[in-house]
PDB file of the backbone (N, CA, C, O) and the ligand in Angstrom, with CONECT records:
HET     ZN  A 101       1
ATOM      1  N   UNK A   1      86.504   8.302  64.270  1.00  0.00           N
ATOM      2  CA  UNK A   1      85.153   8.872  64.192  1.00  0.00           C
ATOM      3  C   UNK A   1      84.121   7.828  64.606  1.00  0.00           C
ATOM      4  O   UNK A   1      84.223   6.734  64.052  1.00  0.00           O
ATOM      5  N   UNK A   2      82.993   8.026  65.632  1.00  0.00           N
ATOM      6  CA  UNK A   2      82.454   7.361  65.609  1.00  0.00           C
ATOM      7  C   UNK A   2      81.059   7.973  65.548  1.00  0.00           C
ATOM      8  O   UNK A   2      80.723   9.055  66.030  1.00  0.00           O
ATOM      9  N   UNK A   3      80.055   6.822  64.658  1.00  0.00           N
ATOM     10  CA  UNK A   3      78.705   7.242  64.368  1.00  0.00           C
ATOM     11  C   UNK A   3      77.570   7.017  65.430  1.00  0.00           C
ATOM     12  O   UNK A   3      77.258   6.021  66.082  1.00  0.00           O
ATOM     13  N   UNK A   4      77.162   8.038  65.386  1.00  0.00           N
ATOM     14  CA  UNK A   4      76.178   8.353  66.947  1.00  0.00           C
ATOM     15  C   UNK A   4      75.059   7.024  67.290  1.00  0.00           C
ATOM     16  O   UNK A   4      73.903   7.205  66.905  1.00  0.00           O
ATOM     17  N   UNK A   5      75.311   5.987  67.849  1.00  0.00           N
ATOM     18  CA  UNK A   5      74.336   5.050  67.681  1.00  0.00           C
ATOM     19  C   UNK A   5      73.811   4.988  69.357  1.00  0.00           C
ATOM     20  O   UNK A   5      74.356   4.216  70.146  1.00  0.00           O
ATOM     21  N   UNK A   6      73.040   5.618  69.640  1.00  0.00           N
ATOM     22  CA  UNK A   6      72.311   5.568  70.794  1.00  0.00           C
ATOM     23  C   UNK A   6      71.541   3.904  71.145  1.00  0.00           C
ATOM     24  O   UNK A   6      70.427   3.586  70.731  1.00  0.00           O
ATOM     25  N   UNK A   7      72.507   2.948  72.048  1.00  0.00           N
ATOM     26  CA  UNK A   7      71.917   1.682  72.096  1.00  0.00           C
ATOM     27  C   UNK A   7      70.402   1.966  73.496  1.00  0.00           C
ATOM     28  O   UNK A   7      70.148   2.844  74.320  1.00  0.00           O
ATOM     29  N   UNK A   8      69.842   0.817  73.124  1.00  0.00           N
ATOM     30  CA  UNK A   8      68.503   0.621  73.969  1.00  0.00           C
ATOM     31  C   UNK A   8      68.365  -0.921  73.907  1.00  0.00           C
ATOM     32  O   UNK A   8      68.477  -1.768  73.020  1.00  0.00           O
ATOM     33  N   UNK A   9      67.990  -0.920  75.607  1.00  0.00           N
ATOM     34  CA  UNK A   9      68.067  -2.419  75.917  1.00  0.00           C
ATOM     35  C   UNK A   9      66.491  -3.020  75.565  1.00  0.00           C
ATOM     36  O   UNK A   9      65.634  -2.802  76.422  1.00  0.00           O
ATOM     37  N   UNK A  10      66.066  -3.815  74.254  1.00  0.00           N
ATOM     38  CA  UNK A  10      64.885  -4.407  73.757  1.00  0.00           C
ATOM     39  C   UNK A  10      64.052  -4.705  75.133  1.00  0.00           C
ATOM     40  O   UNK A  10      64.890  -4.968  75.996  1.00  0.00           O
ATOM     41  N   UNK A  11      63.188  -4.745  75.489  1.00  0.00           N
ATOM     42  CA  UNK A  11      62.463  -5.184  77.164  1.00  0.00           C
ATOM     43  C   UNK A  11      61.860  -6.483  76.179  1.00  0.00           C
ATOM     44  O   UNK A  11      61.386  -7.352  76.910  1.00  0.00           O
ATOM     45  N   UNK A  12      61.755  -6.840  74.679  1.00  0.00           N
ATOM     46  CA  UNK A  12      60.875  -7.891  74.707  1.00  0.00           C
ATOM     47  C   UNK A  12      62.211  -9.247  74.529  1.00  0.00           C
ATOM     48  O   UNK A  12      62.016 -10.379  74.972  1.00  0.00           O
ATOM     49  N   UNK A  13      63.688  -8.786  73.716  1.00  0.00           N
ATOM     50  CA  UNK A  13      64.278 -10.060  73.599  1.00  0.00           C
ATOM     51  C   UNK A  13      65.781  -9.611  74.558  1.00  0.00           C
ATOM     52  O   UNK A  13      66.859 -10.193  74.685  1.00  0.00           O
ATOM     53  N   UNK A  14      65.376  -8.622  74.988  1.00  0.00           N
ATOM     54  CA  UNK A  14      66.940  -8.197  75.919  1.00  0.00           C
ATOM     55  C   UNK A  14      67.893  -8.002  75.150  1.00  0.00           C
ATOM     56  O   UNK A  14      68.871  -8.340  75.817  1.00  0.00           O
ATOM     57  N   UNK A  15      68.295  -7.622  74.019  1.00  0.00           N
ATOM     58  CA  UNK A  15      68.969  -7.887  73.335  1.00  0.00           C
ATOM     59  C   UNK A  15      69.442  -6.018  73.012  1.00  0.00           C
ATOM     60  O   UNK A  15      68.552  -5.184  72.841  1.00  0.00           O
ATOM     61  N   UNK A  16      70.786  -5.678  72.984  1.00  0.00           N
ATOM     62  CA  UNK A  16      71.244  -4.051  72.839  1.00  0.00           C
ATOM     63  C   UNK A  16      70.576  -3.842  71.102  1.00  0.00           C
ATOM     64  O   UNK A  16      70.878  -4.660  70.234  1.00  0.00           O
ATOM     65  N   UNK A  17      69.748  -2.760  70.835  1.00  0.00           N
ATOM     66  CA  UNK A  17      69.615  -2.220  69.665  1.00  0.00           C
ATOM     67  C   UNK A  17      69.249  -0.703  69.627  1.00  0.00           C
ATOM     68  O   UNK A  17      68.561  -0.127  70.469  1.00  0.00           O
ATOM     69  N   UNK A  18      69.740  -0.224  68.673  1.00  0.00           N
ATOM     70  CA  UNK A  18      69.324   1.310  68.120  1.00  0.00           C
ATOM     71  C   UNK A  18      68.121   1.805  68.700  1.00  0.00           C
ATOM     72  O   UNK A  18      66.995   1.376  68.447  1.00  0.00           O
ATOM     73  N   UNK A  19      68.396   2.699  69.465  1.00  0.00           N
ATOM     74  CA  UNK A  19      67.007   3.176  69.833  1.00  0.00           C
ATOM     75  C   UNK A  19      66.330   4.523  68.780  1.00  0.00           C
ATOM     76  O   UNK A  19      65.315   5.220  68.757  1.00  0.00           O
ATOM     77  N   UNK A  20      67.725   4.342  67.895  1.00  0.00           N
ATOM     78  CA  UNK A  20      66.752   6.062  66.767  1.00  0.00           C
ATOM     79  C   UNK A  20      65.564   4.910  65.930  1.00  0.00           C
ATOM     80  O   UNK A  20      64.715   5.493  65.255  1.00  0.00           O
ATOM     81  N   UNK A  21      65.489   3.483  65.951  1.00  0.00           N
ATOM     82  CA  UNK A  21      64.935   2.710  65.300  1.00  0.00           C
ATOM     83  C   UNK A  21      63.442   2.409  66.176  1.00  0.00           C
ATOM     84  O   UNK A  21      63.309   1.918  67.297  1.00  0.00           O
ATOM     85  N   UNK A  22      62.744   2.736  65.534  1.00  0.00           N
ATOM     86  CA  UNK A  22      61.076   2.084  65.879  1.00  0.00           C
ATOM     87  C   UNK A  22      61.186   0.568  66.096  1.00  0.00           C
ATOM     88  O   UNK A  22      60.851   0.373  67.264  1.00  0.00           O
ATOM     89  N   UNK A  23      61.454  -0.414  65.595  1.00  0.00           N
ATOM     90  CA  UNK A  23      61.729  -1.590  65.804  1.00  0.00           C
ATOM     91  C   UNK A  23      63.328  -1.941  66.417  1.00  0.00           C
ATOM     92  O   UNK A  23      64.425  -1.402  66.267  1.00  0.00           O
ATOM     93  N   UNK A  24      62.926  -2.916  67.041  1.00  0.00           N
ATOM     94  CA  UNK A  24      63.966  -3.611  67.628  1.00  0.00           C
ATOM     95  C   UNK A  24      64.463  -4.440  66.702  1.00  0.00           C
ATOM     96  O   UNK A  24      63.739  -5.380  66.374  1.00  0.00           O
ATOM     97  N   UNK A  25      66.002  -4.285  65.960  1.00  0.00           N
ATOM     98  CA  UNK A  25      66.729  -5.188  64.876  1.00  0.00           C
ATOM     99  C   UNK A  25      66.936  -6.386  65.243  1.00  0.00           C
ATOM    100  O   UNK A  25      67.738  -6.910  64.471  1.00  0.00           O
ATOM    101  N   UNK A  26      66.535  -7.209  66.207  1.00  0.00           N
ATOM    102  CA  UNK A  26      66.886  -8.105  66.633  1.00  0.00           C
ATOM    103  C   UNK A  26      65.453  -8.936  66.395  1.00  0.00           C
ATOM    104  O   UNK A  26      65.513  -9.893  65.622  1.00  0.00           O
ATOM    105  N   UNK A  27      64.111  -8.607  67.047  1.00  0.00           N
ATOM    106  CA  UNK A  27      62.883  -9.599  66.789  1.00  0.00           C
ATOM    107  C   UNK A  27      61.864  -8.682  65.970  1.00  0.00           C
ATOM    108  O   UNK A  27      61.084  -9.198  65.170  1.00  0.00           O
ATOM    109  N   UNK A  28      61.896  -7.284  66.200  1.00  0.00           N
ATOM    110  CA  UNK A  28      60.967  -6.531  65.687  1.00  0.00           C
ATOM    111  C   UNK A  28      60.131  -5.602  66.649  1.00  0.00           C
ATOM    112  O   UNK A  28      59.365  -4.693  66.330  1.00  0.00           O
ATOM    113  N   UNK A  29      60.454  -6.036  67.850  1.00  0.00           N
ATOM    114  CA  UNK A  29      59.378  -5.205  68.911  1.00  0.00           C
ATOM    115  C   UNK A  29      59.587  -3.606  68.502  1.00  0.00           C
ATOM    116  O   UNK A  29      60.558  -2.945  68.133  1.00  0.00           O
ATOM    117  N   UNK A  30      58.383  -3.360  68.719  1.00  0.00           N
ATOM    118  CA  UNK A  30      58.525  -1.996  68.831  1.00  0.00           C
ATOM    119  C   UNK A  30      58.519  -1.189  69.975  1.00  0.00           C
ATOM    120  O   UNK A  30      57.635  -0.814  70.745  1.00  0.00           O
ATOM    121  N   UNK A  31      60.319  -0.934  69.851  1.00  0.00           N
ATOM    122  CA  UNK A  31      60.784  -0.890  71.300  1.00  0.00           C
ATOM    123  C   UNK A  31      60.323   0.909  71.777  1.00  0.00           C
ATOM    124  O   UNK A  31      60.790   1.448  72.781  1.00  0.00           O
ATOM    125  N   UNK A  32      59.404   1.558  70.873  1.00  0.00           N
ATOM    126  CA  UNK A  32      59.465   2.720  71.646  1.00  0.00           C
ATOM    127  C   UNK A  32      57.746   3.015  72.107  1.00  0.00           C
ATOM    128  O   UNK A  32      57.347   3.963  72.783  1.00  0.00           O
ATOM    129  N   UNK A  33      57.080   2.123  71.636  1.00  0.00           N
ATOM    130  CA  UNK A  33      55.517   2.109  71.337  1.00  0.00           C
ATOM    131  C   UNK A  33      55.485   1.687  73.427  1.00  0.00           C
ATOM    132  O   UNK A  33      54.626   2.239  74.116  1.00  0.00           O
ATOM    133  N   UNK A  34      56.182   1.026  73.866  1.00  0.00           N
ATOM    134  CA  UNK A  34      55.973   0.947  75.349  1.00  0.00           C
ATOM    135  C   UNK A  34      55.840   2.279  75.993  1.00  0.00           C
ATOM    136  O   UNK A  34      54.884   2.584  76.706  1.00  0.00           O
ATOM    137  N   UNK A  35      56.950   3.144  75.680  1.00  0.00           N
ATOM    138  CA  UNK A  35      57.203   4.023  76.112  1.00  0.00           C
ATOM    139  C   UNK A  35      55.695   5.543  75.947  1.00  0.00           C
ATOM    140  O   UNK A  35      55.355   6.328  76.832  1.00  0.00           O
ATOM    141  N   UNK A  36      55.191   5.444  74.626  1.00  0.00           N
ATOM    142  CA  UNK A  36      54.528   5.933  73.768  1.00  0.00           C
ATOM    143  C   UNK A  36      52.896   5.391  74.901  1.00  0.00           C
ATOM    144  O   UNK A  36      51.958   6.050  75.351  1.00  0.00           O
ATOM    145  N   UNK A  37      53.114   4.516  74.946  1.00  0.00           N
ATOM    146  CA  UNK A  37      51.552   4.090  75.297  1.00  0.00           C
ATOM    147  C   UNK A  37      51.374   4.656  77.083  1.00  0.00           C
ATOM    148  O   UNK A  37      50.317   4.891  77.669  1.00  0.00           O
ATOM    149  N   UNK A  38      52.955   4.767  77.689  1.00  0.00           N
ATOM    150  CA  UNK A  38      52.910   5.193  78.997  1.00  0.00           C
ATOM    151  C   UNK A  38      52.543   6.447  79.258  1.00  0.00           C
ATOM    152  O   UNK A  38      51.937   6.911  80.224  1.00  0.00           O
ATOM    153  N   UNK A  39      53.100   7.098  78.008  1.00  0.00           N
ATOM    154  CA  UNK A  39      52.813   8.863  78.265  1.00  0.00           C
ATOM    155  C   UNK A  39      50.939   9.239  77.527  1.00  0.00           C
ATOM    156  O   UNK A  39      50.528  10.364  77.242  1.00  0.00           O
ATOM    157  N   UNK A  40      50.341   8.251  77.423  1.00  0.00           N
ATOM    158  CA  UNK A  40      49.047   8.176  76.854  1.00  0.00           C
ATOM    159  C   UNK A  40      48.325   7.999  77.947  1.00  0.00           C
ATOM    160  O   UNK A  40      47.428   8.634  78.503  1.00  0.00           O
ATOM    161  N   UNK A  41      48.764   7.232  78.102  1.00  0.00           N
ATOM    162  CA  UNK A  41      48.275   6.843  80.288  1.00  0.00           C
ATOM    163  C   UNK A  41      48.167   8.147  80.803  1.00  0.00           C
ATOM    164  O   UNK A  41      47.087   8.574  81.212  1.00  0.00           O
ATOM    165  N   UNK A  42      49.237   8.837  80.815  1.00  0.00           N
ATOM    166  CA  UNK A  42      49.722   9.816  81.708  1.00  0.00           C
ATOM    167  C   UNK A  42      48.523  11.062  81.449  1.00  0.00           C
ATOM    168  O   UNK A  42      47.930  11.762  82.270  1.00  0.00           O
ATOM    169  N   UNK A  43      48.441  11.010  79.870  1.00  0.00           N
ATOM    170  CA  UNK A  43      47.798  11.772  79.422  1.00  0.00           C
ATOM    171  C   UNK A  43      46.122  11.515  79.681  1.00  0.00           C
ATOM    172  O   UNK A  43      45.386  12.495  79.805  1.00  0.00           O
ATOM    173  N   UNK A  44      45.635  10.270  79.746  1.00  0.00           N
ATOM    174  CA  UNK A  44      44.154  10.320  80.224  1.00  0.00           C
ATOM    175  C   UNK A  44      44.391  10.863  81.346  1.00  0.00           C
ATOM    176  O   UNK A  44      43.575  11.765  81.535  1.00  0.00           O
ATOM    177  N   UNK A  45      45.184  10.740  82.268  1.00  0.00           N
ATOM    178  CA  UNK A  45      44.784  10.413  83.952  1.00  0.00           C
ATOM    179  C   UNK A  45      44.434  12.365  84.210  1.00  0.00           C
ATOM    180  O   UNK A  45      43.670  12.855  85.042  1.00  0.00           O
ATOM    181  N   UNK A  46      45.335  13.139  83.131  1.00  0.00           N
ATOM    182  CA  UNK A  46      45.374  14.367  83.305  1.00  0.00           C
ATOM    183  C   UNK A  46      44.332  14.677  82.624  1.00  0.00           C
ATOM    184  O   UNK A  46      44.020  15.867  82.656  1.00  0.00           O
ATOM    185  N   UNK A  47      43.454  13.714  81.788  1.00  0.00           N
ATOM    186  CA  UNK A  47      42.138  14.736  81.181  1.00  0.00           C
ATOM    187  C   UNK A  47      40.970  13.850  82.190  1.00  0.00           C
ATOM    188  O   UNK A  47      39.901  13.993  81.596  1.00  0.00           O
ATOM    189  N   UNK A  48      40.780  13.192  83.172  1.00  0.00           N
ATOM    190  CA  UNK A  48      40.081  12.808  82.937  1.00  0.00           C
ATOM    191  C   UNK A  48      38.588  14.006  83.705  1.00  0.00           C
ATOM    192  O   UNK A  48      38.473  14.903  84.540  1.00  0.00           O
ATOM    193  N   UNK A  49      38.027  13.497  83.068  1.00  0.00           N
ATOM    194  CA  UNK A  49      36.629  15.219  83.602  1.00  0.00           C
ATOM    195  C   UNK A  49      36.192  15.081  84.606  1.00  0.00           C
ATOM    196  O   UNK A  49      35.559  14.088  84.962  1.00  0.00           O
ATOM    197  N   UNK A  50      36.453  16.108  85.312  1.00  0.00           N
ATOM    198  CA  UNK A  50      35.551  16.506  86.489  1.00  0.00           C
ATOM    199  C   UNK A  50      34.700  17.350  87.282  1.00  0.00           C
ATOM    200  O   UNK A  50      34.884  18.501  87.677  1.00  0.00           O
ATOM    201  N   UNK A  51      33.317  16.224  87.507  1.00  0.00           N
ATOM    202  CA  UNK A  51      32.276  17.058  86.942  1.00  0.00           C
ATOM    203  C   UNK A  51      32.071  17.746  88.432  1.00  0.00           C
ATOM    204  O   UNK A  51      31.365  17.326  89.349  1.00  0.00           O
ATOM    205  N   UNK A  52      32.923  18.964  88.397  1.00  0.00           N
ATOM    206  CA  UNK A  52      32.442  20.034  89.335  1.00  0.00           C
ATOM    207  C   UNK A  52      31.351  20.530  89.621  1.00  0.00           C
ATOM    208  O   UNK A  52      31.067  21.478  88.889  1.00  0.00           O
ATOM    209  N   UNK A  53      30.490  20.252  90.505  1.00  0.00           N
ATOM    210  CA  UNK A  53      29.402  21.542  90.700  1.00  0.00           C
ATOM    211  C   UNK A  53      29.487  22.863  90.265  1.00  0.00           C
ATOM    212  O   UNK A  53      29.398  23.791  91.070  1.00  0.00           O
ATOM    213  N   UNK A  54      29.608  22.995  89.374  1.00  0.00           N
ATOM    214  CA  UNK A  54      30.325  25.089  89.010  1.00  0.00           C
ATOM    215  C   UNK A  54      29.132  26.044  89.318  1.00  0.00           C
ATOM    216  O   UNK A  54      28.011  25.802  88.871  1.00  0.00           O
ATOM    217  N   UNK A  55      29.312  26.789  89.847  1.00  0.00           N
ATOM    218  CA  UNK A  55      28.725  28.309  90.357  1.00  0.00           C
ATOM    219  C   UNK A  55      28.446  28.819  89.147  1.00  0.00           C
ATOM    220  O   UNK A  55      29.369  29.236  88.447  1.00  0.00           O
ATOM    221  N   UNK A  56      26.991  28.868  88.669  1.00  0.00           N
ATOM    222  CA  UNK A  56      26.893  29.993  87.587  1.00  0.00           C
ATOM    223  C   UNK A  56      26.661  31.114  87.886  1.00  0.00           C
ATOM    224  O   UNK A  56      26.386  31.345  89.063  1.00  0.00           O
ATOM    225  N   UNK A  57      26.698  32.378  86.753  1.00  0.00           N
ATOM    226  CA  UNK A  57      26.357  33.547  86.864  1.00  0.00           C
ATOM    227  C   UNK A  57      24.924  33.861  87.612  1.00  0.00           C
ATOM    228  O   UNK A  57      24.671  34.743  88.433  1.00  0.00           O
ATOM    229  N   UNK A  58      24.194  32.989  87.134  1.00  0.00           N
ATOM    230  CA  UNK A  58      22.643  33.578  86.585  1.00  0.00           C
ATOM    231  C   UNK A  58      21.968  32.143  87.856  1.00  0.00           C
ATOM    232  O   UNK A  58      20.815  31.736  87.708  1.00  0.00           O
ATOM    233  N   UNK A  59      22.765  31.637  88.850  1.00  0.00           N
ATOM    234  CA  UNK A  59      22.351  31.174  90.136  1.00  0.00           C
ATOM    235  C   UNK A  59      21.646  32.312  90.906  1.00  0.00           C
ATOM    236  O   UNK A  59      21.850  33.511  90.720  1.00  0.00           O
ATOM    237  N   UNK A  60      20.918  31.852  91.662  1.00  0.00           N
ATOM    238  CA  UNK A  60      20.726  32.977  92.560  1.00  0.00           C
ATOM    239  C   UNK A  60      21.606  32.945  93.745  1.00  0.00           C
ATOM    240  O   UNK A  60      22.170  31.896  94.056  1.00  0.00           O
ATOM    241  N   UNK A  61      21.741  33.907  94.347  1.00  0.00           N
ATOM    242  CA  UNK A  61      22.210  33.922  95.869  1.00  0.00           C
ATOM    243  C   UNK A  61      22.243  33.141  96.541  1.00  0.00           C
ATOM    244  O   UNK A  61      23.318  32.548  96.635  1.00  0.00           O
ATOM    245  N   UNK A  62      21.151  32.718  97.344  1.00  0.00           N
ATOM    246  CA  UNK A  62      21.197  31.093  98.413  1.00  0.00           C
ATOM    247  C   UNK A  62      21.577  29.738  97.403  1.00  0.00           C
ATOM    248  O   UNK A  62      22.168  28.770  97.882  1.00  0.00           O
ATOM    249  N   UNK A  63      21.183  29.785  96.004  1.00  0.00           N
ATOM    250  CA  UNK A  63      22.099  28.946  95.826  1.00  0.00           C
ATOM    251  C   UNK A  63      23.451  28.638  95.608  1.00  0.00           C
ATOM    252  O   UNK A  63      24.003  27.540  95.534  1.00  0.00           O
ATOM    253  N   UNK A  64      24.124  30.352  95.469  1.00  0.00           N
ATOM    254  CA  UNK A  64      25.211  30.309  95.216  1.00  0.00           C
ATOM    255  C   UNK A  64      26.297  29.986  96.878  1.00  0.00           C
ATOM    256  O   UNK A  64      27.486  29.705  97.033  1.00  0.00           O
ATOM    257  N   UNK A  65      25.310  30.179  97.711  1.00  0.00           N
ATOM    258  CA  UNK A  65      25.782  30.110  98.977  1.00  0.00           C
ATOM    259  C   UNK A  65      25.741  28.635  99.268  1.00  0.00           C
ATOM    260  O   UNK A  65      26.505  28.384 100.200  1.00  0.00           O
ATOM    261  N   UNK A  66      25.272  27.822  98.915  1.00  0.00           N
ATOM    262  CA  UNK A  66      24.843  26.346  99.134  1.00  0.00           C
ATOM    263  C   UNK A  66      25.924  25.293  98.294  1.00  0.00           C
ATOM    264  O   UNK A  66      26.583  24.270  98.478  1.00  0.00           O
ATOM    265  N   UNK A  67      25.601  26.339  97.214  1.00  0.00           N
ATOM    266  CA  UNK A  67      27.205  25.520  96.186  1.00  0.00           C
ATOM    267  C   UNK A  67      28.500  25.634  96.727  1.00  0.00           C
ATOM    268  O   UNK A  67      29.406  24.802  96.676  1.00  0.00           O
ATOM    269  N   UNK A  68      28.496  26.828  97.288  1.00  0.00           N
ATOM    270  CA  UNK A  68      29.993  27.024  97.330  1.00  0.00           C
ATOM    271  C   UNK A  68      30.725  26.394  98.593  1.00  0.00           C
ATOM    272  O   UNK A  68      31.950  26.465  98.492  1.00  0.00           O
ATOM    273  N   UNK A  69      30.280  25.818  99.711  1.00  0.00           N
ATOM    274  CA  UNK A  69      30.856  24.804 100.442  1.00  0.00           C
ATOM    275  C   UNK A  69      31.090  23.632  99.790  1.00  0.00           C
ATOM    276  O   UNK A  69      32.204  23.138  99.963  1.00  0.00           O
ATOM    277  N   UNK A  70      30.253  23.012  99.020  1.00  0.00           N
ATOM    278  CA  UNK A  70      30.430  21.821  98.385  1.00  0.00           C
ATOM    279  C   UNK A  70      31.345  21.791  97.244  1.00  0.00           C
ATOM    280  O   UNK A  70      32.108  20.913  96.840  1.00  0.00           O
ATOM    281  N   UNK A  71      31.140  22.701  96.920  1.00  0.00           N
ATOM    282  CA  UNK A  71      32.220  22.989  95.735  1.00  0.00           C
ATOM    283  C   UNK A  71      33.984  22.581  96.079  1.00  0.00           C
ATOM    284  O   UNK A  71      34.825  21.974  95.415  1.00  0.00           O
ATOM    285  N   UNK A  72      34.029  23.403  97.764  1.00  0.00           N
ATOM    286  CA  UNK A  72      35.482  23.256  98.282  1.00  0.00           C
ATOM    287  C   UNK A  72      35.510  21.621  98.322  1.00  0.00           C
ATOM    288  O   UNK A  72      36.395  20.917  97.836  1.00  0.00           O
ATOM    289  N   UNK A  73      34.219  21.131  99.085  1.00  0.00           N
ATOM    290  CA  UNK A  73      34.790  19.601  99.593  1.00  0.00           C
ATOM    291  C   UNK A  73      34.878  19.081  98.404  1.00  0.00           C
ATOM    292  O   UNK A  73      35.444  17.988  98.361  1.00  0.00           O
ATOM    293  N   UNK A  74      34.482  19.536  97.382  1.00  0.00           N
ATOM    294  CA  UNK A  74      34.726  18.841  96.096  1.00  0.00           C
ATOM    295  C   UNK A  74      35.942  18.801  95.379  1.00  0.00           C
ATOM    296  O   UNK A  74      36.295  17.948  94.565  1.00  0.00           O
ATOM    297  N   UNK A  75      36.557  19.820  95.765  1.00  0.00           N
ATOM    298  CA  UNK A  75      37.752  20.389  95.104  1.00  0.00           C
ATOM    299  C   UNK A  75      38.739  19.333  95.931  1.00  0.00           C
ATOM    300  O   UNK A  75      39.390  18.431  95.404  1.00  0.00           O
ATOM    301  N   UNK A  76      38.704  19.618  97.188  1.00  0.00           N
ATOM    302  CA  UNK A  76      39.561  19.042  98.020  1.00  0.00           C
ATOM    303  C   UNK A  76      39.658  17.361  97.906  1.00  0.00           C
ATOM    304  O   UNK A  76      40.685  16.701  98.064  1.00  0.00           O
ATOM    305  N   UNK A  77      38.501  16.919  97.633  1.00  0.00           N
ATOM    306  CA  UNK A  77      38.573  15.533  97.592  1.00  0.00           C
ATOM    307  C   UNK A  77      39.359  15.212  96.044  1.00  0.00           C
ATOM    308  O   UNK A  77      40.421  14.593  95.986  1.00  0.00           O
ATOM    309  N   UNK A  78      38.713  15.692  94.951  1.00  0.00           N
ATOM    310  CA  UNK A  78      40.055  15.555  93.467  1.00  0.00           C
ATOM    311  C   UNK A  78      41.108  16.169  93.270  1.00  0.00           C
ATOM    312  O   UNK A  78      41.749  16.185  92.219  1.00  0.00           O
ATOM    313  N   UNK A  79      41.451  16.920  94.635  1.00  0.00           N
ATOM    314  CA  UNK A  79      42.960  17.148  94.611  1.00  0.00           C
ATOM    315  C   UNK A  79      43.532  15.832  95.353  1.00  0.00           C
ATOM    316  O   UNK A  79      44.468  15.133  94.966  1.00  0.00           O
ATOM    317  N   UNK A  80      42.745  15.661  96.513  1.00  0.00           N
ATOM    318  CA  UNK A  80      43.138  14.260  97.264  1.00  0.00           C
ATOM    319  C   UNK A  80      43.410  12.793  96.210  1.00  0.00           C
ATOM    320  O   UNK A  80      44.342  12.022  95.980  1.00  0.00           O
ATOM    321  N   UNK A  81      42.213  12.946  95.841  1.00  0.00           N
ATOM    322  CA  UNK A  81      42.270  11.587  94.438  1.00  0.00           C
ATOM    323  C   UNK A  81      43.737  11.804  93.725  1.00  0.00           C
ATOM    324  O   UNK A  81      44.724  11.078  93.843  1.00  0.00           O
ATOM    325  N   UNK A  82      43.612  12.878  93.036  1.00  0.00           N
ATOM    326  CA  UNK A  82      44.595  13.265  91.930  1.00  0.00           C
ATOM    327  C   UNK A  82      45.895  13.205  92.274  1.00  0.00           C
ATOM    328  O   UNK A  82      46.756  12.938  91.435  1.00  0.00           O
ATOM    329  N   UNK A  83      46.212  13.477  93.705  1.00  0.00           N
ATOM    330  CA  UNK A  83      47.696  13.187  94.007  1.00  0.00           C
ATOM    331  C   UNK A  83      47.459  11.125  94.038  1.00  0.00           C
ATOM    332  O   UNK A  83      47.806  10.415  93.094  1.00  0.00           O
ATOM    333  N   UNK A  84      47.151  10.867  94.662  1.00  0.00           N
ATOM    334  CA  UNK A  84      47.142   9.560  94.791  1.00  0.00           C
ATOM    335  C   UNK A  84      47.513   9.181  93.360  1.00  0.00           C
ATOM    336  O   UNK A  84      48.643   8.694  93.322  1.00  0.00           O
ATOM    337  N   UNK A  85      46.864   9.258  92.075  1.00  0.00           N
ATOM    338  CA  UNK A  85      46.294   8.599  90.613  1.00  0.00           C
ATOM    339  C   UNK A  85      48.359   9.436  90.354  1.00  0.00           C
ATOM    340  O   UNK A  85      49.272   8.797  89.829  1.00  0.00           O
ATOM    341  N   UNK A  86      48.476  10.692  90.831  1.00  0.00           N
ATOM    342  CA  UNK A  86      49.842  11.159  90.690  1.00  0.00           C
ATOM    343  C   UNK A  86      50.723  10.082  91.129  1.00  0.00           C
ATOM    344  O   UNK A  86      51.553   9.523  90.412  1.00  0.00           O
ATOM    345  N   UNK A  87      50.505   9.849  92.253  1.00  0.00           N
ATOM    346  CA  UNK A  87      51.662   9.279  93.151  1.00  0.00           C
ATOM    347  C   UNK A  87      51.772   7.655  92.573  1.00  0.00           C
ATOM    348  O   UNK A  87      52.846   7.056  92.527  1.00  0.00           O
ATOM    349  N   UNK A  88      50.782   7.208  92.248  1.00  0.00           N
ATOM    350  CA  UNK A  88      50.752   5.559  91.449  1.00  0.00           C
ATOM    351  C   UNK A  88      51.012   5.477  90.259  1.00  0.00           C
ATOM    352  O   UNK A  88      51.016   4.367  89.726  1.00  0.00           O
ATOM    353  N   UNK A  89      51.219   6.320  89.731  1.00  0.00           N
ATOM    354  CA  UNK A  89      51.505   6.420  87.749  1.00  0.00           C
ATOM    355  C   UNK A  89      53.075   6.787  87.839  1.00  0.00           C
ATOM    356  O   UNK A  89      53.760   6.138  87.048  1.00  0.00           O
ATOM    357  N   UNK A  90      53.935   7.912  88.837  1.00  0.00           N
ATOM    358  CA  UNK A  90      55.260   8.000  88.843  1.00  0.00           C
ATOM    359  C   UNK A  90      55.452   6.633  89.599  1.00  0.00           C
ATOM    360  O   UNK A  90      56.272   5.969  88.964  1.00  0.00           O
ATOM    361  N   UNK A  91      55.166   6.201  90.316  1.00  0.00           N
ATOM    362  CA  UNK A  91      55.920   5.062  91.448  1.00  0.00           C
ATOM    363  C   UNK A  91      55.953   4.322  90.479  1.00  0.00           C
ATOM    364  O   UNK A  91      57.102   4.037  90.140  1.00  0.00           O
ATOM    365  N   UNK A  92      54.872   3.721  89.659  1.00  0.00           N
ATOM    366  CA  UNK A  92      54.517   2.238  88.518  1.00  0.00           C
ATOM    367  C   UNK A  92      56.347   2.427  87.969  1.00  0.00           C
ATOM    368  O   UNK A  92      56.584   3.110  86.973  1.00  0.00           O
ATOM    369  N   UNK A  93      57.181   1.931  88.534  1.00  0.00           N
ATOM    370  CA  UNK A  93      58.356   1.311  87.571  1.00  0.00           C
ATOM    371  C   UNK A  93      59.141   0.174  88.261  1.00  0.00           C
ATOM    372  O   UNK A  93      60.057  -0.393  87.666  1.00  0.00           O
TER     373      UNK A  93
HETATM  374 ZN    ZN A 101      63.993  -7.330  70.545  1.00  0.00          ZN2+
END
């Protein structure tokens, strides 16, 4: 019989330890808080706000006509950004 010990390689002393463990048994790192702080990253990059020009209801007409080109180049350029901020946060390993 053997007891389920899922090893994880410490990144601070290299050393094989338990990864069901918050600390590393060997110096103490807290070997999952790396991991934890990456998907926090991940998580600003996906909130961060953007301040769209938005089309209101209660615009009038010519302005709604004036917004709405800019609106696209707007769109288009933080989709452009956003893959990039995408493409550098998966590559970072
Ligand atoms: Zn360690």
């Amino acid at each position: 019989m053997s007891s389920e010990i899922h090893l994880k390689r410490c990144p601070s002393c290299d050393q094989w330890t338990n990864s069901k463990l918050e600390q590393c048994e060997s110096c103490g790192f807290e070997i999952h808080a790396a991991r934890r702080a990456e998907v926090n990253k991940r998580r600003e990059v996906d909130d961060i706000h953007i301040p769209i020009w938005r089309i209101k209801e209660t615009d009038p007409t010519w302005l709604k006509v004036v917004k709405r080109p800019i609106q696209i180049v707007q769109l288009l350029l933080y989709t452009i950004v956003g893959f990039f901020i995408y493409l550098s946060t998966s590559l970072a390993h």
